[in-house]
C-alpha positions as CSV (number, residue, x, y, z in Angstrom):
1,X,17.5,2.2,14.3
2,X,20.0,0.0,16.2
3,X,21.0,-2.8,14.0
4,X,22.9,-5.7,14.9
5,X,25.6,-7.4,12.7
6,X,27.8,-10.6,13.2
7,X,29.6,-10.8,16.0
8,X,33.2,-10.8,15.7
9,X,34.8,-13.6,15.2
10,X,32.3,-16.0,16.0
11,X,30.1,-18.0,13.6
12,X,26.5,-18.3,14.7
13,X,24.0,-21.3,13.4
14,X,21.4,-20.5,11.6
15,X,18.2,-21.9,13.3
16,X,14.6,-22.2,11.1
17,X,11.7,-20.2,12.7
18,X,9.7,-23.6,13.7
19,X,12.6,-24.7,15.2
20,X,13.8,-22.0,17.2
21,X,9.8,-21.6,18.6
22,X,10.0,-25.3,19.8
23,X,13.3,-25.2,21.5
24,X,12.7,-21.8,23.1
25,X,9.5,-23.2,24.3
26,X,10.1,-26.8,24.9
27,X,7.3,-28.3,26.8
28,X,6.8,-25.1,29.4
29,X,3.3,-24.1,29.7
30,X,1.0,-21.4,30.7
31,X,0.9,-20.4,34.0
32,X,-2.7,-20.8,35.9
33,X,-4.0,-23.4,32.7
34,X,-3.6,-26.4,31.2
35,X,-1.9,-25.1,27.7
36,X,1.2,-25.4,26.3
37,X,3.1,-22.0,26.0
38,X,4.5,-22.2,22.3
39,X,0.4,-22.6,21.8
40,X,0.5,-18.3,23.1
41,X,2.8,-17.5,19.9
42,X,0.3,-19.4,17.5
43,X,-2.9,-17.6,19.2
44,X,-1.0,-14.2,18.7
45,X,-0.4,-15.0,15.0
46,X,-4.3,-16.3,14.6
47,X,-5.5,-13.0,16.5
48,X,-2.8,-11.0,13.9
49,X,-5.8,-11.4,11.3
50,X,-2.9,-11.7,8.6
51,X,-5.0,-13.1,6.0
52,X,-7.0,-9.5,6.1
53,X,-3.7,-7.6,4.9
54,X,-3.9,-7.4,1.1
55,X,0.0,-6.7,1.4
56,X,2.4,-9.7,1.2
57,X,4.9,-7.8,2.7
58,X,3.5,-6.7,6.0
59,X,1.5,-10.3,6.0
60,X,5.0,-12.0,5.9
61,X,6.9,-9.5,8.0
62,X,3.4,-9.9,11.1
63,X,3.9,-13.8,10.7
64,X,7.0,-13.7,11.5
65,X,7.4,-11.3,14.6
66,X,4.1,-12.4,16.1
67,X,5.7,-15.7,16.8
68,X,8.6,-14.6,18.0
69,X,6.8,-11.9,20.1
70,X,8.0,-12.6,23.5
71,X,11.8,-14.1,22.9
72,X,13.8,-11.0,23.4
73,X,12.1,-10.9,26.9
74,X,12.1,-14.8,27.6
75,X,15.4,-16.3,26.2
76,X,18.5,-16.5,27.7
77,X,20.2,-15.7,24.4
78,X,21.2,-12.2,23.6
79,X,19.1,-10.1,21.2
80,X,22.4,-10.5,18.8
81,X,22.4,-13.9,18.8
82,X,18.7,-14.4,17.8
83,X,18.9,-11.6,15.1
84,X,21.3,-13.6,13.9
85,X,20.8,-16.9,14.3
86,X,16.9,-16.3,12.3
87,X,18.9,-13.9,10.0
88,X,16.5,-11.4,10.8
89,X,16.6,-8.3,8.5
90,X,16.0,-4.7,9.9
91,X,12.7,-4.1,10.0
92,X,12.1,-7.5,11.5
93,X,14.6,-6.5,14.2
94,X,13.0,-3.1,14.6
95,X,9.2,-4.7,15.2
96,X,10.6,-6.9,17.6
97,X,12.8,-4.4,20.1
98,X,9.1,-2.0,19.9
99,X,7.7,-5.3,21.2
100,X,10.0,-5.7,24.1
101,X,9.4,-4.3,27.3
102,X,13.3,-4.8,28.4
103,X,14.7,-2.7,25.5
104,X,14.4,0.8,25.2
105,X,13.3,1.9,22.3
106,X,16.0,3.5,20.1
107,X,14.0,7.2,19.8
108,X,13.6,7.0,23.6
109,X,9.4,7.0,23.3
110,X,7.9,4.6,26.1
111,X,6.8,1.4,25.4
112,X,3.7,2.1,25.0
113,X,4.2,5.1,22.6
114,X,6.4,3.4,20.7
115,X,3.8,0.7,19.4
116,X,1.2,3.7,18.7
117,X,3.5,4.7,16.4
118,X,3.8,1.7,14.1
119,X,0.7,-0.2,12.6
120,X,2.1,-3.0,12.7
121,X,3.3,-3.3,16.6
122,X,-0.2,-2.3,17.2
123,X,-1.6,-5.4,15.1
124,X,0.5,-7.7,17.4
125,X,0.4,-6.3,20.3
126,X,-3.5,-6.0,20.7
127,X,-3.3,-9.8,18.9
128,X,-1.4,-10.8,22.1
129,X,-3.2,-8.7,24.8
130,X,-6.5,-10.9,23.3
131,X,-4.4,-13.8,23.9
132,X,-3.5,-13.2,27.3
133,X,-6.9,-11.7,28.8
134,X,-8.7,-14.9,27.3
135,X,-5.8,-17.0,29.1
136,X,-6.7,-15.1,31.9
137,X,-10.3,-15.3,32.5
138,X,-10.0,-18.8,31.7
139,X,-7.4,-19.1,34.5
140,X,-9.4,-17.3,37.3
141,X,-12.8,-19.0,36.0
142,X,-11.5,-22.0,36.6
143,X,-9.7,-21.7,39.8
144,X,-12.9,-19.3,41.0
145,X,-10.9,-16.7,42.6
146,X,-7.8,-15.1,41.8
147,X,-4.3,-15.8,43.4
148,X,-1.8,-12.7,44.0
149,X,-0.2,-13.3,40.3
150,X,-3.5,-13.4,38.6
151,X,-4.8,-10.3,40.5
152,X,-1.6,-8.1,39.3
153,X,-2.4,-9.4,36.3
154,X,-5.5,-8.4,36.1
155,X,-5.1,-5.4,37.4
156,X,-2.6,-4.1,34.8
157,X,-4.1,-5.9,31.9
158,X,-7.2,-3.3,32.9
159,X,-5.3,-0.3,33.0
160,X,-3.4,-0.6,30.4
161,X,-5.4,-2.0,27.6
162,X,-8.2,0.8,28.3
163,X,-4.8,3.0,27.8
164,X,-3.9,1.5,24.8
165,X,-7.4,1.6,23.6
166,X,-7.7,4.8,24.3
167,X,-4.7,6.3,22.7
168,X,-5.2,4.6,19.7
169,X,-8.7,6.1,19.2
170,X,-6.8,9.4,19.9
171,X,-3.8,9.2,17.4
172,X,-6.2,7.5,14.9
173,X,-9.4,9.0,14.9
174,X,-10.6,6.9,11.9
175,X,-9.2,3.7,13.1
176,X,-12.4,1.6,13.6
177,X,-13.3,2.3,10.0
178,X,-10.3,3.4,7.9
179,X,-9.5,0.3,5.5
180,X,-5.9,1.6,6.0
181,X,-6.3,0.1,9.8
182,X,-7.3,-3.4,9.2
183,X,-7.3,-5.6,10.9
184,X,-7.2,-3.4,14.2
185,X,-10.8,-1.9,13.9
186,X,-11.8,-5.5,14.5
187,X,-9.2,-6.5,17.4
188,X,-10.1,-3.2,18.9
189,X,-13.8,-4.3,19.2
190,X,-12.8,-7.8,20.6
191,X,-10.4,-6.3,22.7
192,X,-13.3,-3.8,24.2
193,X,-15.7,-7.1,24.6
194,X,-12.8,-8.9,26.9
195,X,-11.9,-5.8,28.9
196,X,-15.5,-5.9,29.7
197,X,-15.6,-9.4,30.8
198,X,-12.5,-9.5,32.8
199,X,-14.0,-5.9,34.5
200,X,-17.4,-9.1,35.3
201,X,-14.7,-11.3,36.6
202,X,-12.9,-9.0,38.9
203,X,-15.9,-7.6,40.3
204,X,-17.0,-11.2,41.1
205,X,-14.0,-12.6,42.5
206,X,-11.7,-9.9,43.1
């Protein structure tokens, strides 16, 4: 696990969590809808089910990361400097770079693979691939036709959710029921329930 200490000779500020969110976001919003974009990292977080995990622990440590979720591919600060600046221990760190598509993972697994192999990646990352095929379908609904951005994205979220779906089932055979897997038996079935609808709306306006 790659760990990153102070920099040296150079003090960083420490930021709170709410804080950093707001600046990092400012007023941006979502492309193709009328939403603000810091409202993504609180929709991840809801869709993280944490209040299903009987431990504190993981509860804390999901909170956390599923806000922060998309920084390390979105800010213009360095991974260092927000480890530090949210004095972000190691596991935090760790849940975070399997999160980021622009960081390999430190084992070399893809970035898929990688978040198969931890519980809790999987809880966030399903939480925000509900988050953005909801976006979605409510972009394209209301524009009633897809543009060239919302078409890739479309496209991929397809592919790869059905992937992800699908090797989840195979590394965990007992995921849907296994008490040890909550809450991903239940984003798995909402997950399946929007890959079906966005299949409806590409059909229809694809």
């Amino acid at each position: 696990m790659v760990i990153i200490t102070r920099r040296r000779g150079k003090r960083v500020k420490r930021i709170p969590l709410l804080e950093f969110l707001h600046r990092h976001y400012d007023d941006k919003k979502r492309e193709g809808i009328d939403k603000m974009a810091l409202s993504h990292a609180h929709d991840v977080l809801k869709n993280s089910k944490i209040r299903d995990i009987d431990d504190i622990g993981r509860s804390a440590l999901i909170y956390k990361v599923s806000l922060l979720h998309d920084v390390l591919e979105e800010s213009e600060m360095t991974p260092e400097h927000i480890f530090e600046a949210l004095e972000l221990d190691e596991e935090e760190q760790g849940l975070l770079i399997l999160l980021s598509r622009n960081i390999e993972n430190p084992d070399g697994s893809s970035y898929i693979d990688g978040i198969m192999n931890n519980k809790d990646a999987i809880i966030i990352k399903f939480a925000d691939r509900i988050s953005n095929i909801k976006d979605l379908i409510q972009w394209v609904k209301s524009d009633k036709r897809f543009t060239a951005t919302s078409l890739k994205l479309a496209e991929r979220y397809l592919k790869e959710t059905k992937d992800m779906m699908n090797l989840y089932l195979e590394k965990y055979p007992d995921g849907l029921t296994n008490e040890e897997f909550v809450p991903i038996g239940d984003q798995w079935a909402t997950l399946k329930n929007l890959h079906e609808e966005l299949e409806s709306v590409y059909k229809k306006y694809g």
